[in-house]
C-alpha positions as CSV (number, residue, x, y, z in Angstrom):
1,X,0.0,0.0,0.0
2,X,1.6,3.5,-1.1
3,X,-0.1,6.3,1.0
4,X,-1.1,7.7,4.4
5,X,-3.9,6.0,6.6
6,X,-5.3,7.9,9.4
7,X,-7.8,6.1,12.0
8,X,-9.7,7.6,14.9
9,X,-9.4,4.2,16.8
10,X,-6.7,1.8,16.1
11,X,-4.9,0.3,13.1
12,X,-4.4,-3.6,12.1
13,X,-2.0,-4.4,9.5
14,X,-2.6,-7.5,7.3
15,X,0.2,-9.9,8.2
16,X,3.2,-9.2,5.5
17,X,1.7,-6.5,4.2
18,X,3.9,-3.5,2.5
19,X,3.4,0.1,3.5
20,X,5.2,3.2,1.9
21,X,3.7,5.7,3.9
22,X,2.1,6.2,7.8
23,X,0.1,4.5,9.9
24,X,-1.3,7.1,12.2
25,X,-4.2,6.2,15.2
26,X,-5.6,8.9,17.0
27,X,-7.0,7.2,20.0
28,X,-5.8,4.1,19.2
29,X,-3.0,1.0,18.6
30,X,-1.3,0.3,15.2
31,X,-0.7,-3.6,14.9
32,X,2.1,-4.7,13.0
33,X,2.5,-8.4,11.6
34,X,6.1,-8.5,10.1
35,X,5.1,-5.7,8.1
36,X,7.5,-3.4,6.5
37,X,6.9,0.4,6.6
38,X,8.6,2.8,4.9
39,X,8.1,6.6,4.8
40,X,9.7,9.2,1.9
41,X,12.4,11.3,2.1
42,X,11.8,14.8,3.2
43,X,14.1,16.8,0.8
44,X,15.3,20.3,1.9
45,X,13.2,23.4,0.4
46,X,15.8,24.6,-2.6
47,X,17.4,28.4,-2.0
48,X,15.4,30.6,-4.3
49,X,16.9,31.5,-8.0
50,X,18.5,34.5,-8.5
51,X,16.8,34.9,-11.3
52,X,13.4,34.8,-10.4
53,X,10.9,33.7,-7.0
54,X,9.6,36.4,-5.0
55,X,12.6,39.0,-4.3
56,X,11.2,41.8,-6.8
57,X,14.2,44.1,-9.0
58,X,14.5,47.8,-6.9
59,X,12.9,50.2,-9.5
60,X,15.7,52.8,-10.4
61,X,14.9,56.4,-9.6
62,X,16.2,59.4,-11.2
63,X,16.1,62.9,-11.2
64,X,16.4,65.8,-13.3
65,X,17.1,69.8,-12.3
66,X,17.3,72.3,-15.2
67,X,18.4,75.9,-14.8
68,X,18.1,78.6,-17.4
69,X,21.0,81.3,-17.5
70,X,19.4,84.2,-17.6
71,X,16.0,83.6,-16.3
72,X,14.4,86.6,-17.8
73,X,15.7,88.8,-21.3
74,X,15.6,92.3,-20.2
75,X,16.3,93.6,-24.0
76,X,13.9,91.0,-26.0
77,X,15.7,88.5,-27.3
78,X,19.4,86.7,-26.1
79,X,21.3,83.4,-25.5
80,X,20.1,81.0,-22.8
81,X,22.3,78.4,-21.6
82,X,20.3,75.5,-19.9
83,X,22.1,72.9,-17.2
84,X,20.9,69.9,-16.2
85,X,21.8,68.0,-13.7
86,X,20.7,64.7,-13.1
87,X,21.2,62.7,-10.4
88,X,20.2,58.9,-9.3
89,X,18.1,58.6,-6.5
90,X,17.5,55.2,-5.7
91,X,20.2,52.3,-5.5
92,X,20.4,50.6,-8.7
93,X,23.3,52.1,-10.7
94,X,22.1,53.0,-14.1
95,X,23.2,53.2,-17.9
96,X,22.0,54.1,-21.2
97,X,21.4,57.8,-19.6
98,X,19.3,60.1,-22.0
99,X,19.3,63.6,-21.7
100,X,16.6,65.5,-23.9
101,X,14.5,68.7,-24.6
102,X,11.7,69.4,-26.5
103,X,12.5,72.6,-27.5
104,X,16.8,72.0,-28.5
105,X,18.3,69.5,-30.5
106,X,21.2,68.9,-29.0
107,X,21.8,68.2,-25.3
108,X,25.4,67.8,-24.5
109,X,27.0,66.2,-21.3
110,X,30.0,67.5,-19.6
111,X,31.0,66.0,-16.5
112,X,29.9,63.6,-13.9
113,X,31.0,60.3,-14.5
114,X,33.9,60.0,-11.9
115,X,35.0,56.3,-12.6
116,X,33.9,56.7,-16.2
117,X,32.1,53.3,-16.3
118,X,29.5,54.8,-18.0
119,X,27.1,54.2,-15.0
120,X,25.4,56.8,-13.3
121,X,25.6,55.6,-9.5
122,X,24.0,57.1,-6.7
123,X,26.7,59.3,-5.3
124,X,27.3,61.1,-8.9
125,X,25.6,64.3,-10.3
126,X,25.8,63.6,-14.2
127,X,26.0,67.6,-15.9
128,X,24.9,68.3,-19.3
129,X,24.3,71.7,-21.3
130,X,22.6,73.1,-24.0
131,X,22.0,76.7,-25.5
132,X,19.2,78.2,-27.6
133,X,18.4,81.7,-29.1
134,X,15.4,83.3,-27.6
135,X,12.8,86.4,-28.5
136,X,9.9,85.2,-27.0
137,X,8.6,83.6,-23.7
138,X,10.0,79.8,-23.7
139,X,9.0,77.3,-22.0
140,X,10.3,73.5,-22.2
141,X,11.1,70.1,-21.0
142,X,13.3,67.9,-20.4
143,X,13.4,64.6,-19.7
144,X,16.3,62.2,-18.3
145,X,15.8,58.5,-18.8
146,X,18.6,55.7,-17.2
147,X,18.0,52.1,-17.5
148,X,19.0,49.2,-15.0
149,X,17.5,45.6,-14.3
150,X,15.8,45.8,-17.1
151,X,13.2,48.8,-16.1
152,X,13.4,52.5,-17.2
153,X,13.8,54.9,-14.8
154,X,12.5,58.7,-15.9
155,X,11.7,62.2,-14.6
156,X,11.1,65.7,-16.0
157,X,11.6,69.1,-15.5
158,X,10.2,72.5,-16.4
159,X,12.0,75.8,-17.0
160,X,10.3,79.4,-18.7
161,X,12.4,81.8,-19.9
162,X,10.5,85.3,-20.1
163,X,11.6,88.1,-22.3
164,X,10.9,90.4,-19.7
165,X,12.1,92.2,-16.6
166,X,10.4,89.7,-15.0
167,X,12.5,86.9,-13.6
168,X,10.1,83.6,-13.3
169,X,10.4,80.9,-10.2
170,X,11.9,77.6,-10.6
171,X,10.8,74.5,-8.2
172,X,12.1,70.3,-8.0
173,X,10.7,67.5,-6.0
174,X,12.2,64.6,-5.5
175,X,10.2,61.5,-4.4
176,X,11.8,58.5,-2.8
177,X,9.9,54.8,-1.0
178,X,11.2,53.2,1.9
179,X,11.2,50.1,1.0
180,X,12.2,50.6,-2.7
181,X,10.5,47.3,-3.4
182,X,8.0,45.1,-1.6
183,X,9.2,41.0,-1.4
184,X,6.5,39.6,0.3
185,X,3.2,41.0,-2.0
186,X,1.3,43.8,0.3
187,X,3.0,45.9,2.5
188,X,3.4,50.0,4.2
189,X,5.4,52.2,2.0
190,X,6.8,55.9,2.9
191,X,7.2,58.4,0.4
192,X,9.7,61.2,1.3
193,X,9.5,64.4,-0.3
194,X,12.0,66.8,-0.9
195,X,11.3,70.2,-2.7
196,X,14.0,72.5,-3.4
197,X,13.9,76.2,-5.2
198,X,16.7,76.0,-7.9
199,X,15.6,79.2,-9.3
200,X,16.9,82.8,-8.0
201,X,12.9,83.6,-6.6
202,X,11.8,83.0,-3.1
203,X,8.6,80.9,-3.7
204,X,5.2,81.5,-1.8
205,X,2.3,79.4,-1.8
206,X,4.0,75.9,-2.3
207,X,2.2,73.1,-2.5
208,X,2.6,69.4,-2.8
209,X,0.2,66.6,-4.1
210,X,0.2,63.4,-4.5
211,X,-2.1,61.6,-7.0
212,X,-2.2,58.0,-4.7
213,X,-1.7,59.4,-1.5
214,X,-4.7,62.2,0.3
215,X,-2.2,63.1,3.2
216,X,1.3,64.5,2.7
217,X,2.6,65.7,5.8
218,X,5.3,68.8,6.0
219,X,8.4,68.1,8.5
220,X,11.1,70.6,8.4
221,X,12.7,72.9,5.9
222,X,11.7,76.6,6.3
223,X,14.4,77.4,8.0
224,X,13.7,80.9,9.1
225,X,9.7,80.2,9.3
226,X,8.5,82.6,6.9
227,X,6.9,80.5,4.5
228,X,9.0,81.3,1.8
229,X,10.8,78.2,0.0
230,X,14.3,79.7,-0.3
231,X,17.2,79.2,-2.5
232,X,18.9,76.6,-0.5
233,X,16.5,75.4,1.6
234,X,15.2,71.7,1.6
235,X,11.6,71.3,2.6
236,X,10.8,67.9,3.4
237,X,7.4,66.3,3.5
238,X,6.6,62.9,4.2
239,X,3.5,60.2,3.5
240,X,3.0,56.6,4.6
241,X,0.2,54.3,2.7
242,X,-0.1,50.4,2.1
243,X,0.3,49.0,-1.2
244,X,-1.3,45.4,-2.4
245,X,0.0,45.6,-6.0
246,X,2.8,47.2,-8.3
247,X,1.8,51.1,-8.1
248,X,3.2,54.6,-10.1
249,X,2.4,57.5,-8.1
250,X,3.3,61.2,-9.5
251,X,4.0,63.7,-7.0
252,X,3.4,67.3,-8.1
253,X,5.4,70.4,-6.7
254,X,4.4,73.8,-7.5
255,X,5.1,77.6,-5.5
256,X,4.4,80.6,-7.1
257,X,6.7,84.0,-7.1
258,X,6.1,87.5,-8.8
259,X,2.8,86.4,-10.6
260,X,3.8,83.1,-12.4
261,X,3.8,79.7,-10.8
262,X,6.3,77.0,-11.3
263,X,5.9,73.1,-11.3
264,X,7.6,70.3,-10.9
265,X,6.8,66.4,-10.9
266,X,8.2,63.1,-9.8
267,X,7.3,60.1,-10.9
268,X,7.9,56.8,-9.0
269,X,7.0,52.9,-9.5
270,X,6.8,50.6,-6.7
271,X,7.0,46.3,-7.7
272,X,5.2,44.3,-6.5
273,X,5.9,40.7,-7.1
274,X,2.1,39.5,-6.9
275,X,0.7,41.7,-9.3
């Protein structure tokens, strides 16, 4: 007999009779007449593969800055050089790194790469530049894109140019999760938020949204408490919600200076190896 036999009782083997399996009685005896009983081998559960089970890839994360030089054309029309910095804001080192704008043709990098593997890691600020004659308002975007464990990483950045004596605001966020990735399906993520004024404009007004999360709370940041976001100053919001599935979320900046109001989104994807 191959299999398991379970009794409330008790338990009489026929005499000789072959068992690969149990004999279990609950409240009873098991009788055994030169039987042989034999159970199977209980092999050890196999480490999981590296490349695959349920350990999900960390996303990569980037980020992109871009600074006009000058902000505002006081005689109607000029040069504008542009700089963009991008930076990696996660922990998976990335390559392929594409630098664009929708409004120049070429985009050209500078510096950065320390070890020149042609990896942008986490600890390097990857400069590029570009330049473009202007006689009227401008405004464009760019976008950085960096690969790495087979997922795209991308972010995007706003930047007007008035011809004007008006100088116009500048604003960045940038949105990282804690975990980066979720290994075991469901699970509570927090979102930090970080908003910085790259621009020359003290910025009133700011605001920060988040289009999966209702409640973003502020930290610290205003240094000197007068609800201006500063050049230099670091405002840091944070929000906490729990996922069930893979999830992009877009966080939205935006503070407003002398009249004109400035944006700036994040983007982020969070895997989920269930969904």
């Amino acid at each position: 007999f191959r299999g398991h036999i379970f009794a409330l009782t008790s338990i009489t083997a026929t005499t000789g009779a072959y068992v690969q399996g149990q004999l279990l009685a609950r409240n009873g005896a098991v009788t055994l007449d030169t039987n042989i009983i034999t159970n199977g081998i209980c092999l050890p559960t196999p480490p999981p593969s590296s490349g695959g089970g349920s350990t999900p890839a960390h996303p990569p994360l980037i980020n992109i800055t871009k600074v006009p030089a000058p902000l505002a054309l006081t005689s109607g029309s000029g040069l504008v050089t542009y700089t963009y910095e991008i930076t990696n804001v996660g922990d998976q080192s990335m390559n392929n790194i594409r630098v664009t704008d929708d409004k120049i043709d070429v985009v050209n990098y500078v510096s950065g790469d320390i070890n020149e593997d042609g990896y942008l890691q986490v600890s390097e600020n990857w400069i590029y530049t570009s330049q473009a004659m202007l006689d009227e308002d401008t405004t464009n975007t760019a976008t950085a894109r960096g690969d790495a464990g087979g997922m795209t990483a991308m972010d995007v950045a706003y930047a007007t140019v008035l011809v004007s004596d008006i100088v116009p605001p500048l604003i960045n966020v940038i949105k990282t999760p804690s975990p980066l990735a979720l290994a075991t399906g469901r699970g509570l993520v927090t979102y930090t938020y970080r908003i910085t004024n790259p621009g020359t404009e003290p910025l009133s007004n700011v605001s920060l949204i988040d289009n999966k999360i209702n409640l973003l709370s502020y930290v610290s940041g205003d240094v000197n408490s007068d609800n201006l976001l500063q050049h230099g100053e670091i405002w840091i919001y944070t929000a906490s919600t729990t996922l069930y599935q893979t999830t992009t979320n877009l966080a939205t900046a935006t503070g407003e200076a002398n009249g004109i109001t400035a944006t700036s989104g994040h983007t982020i994807r969070m895997e989920n190896p269930t969904s």
